[in-house]
C-alpha positions as CSV (number, residue, x, y, z in Angstrom):
1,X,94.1,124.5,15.2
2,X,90.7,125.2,16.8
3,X,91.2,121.1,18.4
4,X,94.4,123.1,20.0
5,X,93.0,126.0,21.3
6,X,90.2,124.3,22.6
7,X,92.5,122.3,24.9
8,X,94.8,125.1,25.8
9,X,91.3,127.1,27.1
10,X,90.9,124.0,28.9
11,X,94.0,123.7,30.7
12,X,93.8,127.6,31.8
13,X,90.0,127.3,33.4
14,X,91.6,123.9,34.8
15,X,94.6,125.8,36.4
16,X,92.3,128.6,37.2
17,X,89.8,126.3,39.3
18,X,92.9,124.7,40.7
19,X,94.3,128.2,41.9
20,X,90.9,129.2,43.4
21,X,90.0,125.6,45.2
22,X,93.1,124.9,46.1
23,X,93.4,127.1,49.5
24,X,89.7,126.2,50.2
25,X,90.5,122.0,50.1
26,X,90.9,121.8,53.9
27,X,88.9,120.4,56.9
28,X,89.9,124.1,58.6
29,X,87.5,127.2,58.0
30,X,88.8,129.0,55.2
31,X,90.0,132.3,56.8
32,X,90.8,135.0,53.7
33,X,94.6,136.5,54.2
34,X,93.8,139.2,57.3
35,X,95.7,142.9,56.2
36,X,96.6,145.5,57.7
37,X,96.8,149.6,57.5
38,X,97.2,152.9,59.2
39,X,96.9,156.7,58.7
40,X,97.1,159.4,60.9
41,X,94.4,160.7,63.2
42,X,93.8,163.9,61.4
43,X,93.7,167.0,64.0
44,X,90.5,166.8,66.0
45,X,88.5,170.1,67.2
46,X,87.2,171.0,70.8
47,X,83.6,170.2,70.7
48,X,81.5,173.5,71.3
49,X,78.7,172.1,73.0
50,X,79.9,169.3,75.7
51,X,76.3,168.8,76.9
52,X,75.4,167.3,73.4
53,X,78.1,164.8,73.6
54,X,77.6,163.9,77.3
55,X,73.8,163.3,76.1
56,X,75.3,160.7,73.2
57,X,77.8,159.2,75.6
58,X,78.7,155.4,74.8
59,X,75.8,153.5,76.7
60,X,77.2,152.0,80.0
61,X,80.2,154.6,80.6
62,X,77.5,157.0,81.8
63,X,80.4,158.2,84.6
64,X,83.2,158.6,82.2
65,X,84.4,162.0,81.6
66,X,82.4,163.5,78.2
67,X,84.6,164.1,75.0
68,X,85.5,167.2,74.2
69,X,87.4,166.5,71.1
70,X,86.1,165.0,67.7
71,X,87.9,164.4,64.7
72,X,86.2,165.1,61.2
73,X,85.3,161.8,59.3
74,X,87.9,159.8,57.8
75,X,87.8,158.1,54.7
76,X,89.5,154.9,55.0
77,X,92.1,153.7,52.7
78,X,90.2,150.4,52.2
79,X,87.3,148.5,53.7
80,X,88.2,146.9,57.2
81,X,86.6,145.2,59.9
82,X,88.5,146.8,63.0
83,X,89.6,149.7,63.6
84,X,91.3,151.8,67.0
85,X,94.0,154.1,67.8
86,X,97.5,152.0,67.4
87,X,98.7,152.1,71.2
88,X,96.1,154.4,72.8
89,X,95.3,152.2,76.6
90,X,93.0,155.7,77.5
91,X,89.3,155.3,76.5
92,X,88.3,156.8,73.6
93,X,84.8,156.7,71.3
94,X,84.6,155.5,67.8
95,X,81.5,155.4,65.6
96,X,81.4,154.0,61.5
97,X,79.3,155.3,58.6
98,X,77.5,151.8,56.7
99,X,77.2,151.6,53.2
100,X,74.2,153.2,53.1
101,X,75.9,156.5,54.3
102,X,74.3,156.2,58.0
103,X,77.0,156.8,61.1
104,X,76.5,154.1,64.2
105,X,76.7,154.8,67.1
106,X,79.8,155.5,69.3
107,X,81.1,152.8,70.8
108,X,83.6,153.3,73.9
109,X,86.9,151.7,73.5
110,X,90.1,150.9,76.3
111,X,93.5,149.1,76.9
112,X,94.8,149.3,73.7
113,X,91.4,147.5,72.2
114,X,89.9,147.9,68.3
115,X,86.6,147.5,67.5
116,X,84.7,145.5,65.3
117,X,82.6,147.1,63.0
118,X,81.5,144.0,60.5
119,X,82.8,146.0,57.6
120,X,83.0,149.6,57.0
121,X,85.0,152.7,54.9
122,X,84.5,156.0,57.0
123,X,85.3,156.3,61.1
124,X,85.4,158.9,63.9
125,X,86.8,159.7,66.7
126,X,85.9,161.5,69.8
127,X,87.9,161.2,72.9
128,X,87.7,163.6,77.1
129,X,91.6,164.6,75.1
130,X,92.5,165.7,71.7
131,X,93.0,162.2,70.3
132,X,96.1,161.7,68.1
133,X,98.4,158.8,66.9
134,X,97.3,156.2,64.0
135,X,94.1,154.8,63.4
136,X,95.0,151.2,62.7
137,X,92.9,149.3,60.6
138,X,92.3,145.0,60.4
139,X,90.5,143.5,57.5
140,X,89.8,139.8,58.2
141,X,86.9,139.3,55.7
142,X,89.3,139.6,52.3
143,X,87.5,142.6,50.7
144,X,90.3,144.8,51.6
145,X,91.2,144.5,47.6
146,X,87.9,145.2,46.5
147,X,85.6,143.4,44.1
148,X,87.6,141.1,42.4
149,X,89.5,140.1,46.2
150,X,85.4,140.4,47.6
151,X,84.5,137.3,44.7
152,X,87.7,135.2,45.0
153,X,87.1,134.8,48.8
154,X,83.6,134.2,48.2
155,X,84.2,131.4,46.2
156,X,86.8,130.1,48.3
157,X,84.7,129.8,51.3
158,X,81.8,128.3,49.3
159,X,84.1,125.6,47.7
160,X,85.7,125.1,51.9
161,X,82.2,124.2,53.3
162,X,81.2,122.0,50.3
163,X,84.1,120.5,51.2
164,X,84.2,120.3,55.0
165,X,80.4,119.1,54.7
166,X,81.6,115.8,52.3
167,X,84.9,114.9,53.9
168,X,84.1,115.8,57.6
169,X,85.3,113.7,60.3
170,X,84.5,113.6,64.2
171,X,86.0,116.3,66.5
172,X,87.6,114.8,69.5
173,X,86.1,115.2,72.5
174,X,88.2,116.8,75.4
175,X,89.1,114.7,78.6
176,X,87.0,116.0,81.9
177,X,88.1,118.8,83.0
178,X,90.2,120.2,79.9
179,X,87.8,122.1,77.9
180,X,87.9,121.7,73.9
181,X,89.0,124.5,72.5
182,X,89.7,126.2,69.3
183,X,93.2,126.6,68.4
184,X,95.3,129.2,67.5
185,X,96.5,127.0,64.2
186,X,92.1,127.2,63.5
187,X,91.5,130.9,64.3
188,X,94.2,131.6,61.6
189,X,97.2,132.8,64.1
190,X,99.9,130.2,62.5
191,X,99.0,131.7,58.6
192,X,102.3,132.6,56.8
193,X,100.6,135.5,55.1
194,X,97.7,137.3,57.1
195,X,98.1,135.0,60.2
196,X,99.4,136.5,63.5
197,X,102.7,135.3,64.3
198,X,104.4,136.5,67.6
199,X,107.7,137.8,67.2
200,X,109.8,136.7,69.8
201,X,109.1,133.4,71.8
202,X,106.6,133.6,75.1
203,X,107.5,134.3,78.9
204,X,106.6,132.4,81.5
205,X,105.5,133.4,84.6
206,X,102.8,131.6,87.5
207,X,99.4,131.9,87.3
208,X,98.4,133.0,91.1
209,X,94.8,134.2,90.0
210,X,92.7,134.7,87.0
211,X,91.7,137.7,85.5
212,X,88.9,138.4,83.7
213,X,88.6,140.8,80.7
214,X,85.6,141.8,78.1
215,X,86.9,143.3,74.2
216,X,85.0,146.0,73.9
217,X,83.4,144.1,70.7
218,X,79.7,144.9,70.1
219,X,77.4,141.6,71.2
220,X,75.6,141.3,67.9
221,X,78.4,139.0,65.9
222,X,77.6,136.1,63.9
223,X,78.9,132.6,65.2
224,X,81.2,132.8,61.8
225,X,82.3,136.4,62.8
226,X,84.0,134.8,65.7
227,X,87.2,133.7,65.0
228,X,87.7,136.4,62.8
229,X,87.5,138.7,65.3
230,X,90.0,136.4,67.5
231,X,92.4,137.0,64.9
232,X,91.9,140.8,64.2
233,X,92.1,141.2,68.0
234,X,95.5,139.8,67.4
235,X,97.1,141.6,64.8
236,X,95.8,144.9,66.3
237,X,97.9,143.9,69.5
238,X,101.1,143.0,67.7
239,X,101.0,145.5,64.6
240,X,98.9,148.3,65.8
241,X,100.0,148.2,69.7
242,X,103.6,146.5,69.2
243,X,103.0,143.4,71.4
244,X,104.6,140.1,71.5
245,X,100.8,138.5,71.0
246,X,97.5,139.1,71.2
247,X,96.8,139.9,75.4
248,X,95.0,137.3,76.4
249,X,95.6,133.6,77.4
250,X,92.0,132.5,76.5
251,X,88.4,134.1,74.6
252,X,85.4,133.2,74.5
253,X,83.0,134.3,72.1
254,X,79.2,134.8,73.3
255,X,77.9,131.4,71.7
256,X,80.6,129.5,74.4
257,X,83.0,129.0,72.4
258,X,86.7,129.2,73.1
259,X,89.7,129.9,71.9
260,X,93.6,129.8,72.6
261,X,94.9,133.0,73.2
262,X,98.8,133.7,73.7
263,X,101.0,131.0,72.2
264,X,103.0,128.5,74.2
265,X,100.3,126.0,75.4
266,X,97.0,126.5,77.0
267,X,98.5,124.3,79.9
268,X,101.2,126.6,80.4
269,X,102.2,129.7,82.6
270,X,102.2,132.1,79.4
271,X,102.9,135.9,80.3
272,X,100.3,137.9,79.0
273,X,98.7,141.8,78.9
274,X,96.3,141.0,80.8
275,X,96.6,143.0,83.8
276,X,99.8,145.5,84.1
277,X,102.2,144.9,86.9
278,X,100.3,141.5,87.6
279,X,100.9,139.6,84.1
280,X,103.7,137.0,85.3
281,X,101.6,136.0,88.4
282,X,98.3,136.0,86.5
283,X,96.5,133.9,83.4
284,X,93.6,135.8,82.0
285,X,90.7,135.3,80.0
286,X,88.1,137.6,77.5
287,X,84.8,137.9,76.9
288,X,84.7,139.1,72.6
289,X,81.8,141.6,73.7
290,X,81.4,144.5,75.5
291,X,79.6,144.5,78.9
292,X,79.2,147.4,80.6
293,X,75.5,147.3,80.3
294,X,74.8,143.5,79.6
295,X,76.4,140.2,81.4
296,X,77.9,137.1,79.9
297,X,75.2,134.8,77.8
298,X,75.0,131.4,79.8
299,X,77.0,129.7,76.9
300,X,79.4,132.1,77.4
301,X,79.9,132.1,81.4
302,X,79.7,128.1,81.6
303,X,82.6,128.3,78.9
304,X,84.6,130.8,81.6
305,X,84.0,128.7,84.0
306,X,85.3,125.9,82.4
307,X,88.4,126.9,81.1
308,X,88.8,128.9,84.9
309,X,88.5,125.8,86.8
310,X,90.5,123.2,84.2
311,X,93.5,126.3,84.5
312,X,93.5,127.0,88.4
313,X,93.5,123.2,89.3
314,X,96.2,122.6,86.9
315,X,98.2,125.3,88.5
316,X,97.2,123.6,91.8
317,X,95.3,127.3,92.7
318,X,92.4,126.0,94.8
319,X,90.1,127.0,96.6
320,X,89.7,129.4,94.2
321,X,87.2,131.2,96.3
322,X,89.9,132.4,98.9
323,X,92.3,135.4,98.6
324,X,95.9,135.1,97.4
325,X,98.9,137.5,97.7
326,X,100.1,139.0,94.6
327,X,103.1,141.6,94.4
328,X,102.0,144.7,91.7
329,X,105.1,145.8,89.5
330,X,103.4,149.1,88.8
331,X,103.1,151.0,85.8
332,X,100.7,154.1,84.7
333,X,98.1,151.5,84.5
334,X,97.9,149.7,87.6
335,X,96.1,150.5,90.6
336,X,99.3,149.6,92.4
337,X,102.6,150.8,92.9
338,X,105.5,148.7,92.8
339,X,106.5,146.6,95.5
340,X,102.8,146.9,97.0
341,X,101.6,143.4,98.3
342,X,97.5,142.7,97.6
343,X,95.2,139.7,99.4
344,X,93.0,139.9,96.3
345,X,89.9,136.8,95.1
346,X,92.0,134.4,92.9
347,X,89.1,134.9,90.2
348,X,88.8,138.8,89.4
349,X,87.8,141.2,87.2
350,X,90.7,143.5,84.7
351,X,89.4,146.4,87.4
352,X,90.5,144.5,90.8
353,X,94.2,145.7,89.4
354,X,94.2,148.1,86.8
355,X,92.8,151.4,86.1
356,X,90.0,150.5,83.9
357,X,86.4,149.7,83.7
358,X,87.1,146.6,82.5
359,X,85.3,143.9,81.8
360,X,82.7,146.1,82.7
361,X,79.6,146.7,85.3
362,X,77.6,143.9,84.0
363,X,80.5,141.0,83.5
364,X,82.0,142.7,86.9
365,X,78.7,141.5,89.1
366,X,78.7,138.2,87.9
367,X,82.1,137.5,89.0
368,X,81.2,136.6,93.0
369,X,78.8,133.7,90.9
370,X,81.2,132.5,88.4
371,X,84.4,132.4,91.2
372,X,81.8,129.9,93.3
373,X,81.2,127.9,90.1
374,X,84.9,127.1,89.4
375,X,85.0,126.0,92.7
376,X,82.3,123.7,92.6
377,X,83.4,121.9,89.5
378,X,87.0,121.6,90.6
379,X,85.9,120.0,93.8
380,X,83.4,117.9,92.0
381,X,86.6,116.7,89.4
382,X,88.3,116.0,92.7
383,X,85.8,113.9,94.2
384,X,85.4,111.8,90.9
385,X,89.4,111.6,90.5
386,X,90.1,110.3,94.2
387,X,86.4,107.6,93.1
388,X,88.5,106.7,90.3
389,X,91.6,106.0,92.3
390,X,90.3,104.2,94.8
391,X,88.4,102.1,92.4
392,X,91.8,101.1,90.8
393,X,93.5,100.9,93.8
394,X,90.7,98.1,95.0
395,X,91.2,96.5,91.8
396,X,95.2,95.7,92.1
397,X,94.7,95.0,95.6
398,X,92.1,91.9,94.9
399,X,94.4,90.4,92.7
400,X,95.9,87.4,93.9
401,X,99.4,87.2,94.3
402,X,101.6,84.4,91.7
């Protein structure tokens, strides 16, 4: 009998391990299952002393209008990791209370955009108009469930590198110019259950000119935060904003790394929401930081730049350094009515089009710098392809003929 029971224990703490390794067994990051939730934005107050907020203003936006409204705290239904207005394009400020009951400070927040707060269970929101809609919330870490969920994924990402660090193999290196890349299938987009999975198949469009975004994320994530972020981005598009995707084509986090955007192939003309009234002439490209008061790292911009001049020669955009008609199809948000023709750089900044300070004062001056780069390295790819082919083309011709 106790021979019996022994093995029956057995077999349960076998299935048990089983259940808790098996999502874990992969050469992929384990990503926990991302959720999702809402409540409303409770009814905010006018703010009786403006001069106090101006004073507290979200560094960098030192020329915005200064709220007026605040919300009272709100407690959170569960931890989460990102957190905005569901649909609000206008800028508003959000700041989170930590664990240890201390608020943050507010954070400025535009184009339908969350922020990442690395974990938190109380928000606020101040805005220059009484804020209102649905505070959507992402959790991408797994602790959405609390402690028992907090352990499980603990575990599981434990048992993933042990296993990632045995059974490893080489990444491929990408062919000159295409830049490697992580895909959408490795940020956790193609997950069945927490992934972010458009609903209706992409558009396609032309990529005239590049556009240049920043996500309003604060600059101090970890290199594993990353693609987290990618993906929360992305269900905060599609469940909190109601888009087809997440906005952008490409991201690139501040370490250089980056990252497929919209689905339907890096390579290809994909509609985004990147710039309105420009999005099926344009391919676009964000910065997961905020930089109204600090640039691009040089990881970062040499990833932009790579990615920029890989895109625009494949779409045979070049010199990228000269203007380019583009035809605006208006909307609230563009600087443009429709039917109004622009010469416009074919490298530019979210701003060049739209009504926003995007991608921000600092990321906006280094655009002149990085539109010159793309140039040079698609003319140096050019000299090296027409090397190559004349190299081959001396080759056959020195054959002799049978």
């Amino acid at each position: 009998m106790r021979g019996r029971l022994l093995i029956t224990v057995g077999v349960a703490a076998a299935a048990l391990s089983a259940w808790v390794a098996a999502p874990a067994l992969s050469l992929r990051p384990y990503i926990p299952v991302a959720k999702d939730f809402e409540q409303r934005v409770p009814e905010a107050k006018r703010l009786k002393d403006a001069g106090a907020s101006a004073a507290t203003h979200a560094p960098g936006h030192a020329g915005d209008p200064a709220p007026r409204w605040i919300s009272p705290p709100v407690e959170a239904p569960h931890e989460f990791d990102l957190v905005g207005i569901a649909g609000e394009v206008r800028s508003v400020e959000i700041r989170v209370r930590d664990d240890r009951g201390n608020w943050g400070e507010w954070v400025e927040t535009s184009d339908g955009n969350p922020i990442y707060v690395d974990g938190a269970e109380e928000v606020q929101v101040r805005a220059p108009f009484e804020p209102q809609g649905k505070l959507h919330y992402v959790n991408v870490s797994g602790t959405a469930g609390g402690i028992g969920e907090r352990l499980l994924n603990s575990a599981r990402g434990a048992v993933n590198s042990a296993f990632i660090s045995i059974a490893s193999t080489p990444v491929a290196e990408a062919i000159a110019p295409k830049p490697a890349y992580v895909t959408r299938s490795a940020w956790g987009a193609d997950l069945a259950e927490g992934g972010c999975i458009p609903p209706a198949p992409p558009e396609y469009g032309e990529v005239r000119a590049a556009v240049i975004h920043h996500t309003v994320n604060a600059n101090d994530y970890l290199p594993e935060e990353a693609a987290g972020i990618v993906l929360g981005i992305c269900r905060f598009h599609v469940y909190g904003n109601g888009w087809n995707d997440i906005g952008y084509n490409a991201l690139v986090d501040r370490f250089g790394t980056l990252y497929e955007g919209r689905a339907g192939g890096m390579r290809q003309p994909i509609v985004g929401a990147q710039a309105q009234g420009f999005n099926s002439e344009t391919t676009s490209i964000a910065s997961v930081g905020e930089h109204s008061a600090t640039g691009l790292s040089p990881e970062a911009q040499r990833a932009v730049v790579r990615f920029l001049a890989w895109k625009m020669h494949k779409h045979g955009r070049q010199p990228v350094t000269k203007k380019t008609p583009l035809t605006s199809g208006g909307g609230d948000l563009s600087r443009y009515s429709a039917g109004t023709v622009v010469n416009l750089p074919r490298v530019l900044g979210h701003g060049d089009l739209g009504l926003t300070e995007c991608p921000g004062a600092s990321l906006s001056s280094q655009i002149k710098t990085i539109r010159r780069q793309v140039q040079k390295r698609i003319k140096k790819y050019s000299k090296s392809r027409k090397k190559k082919k004349g190299k081959r083309k001396k080759k056959r011709g020195g054959k002799k003929k049978r």
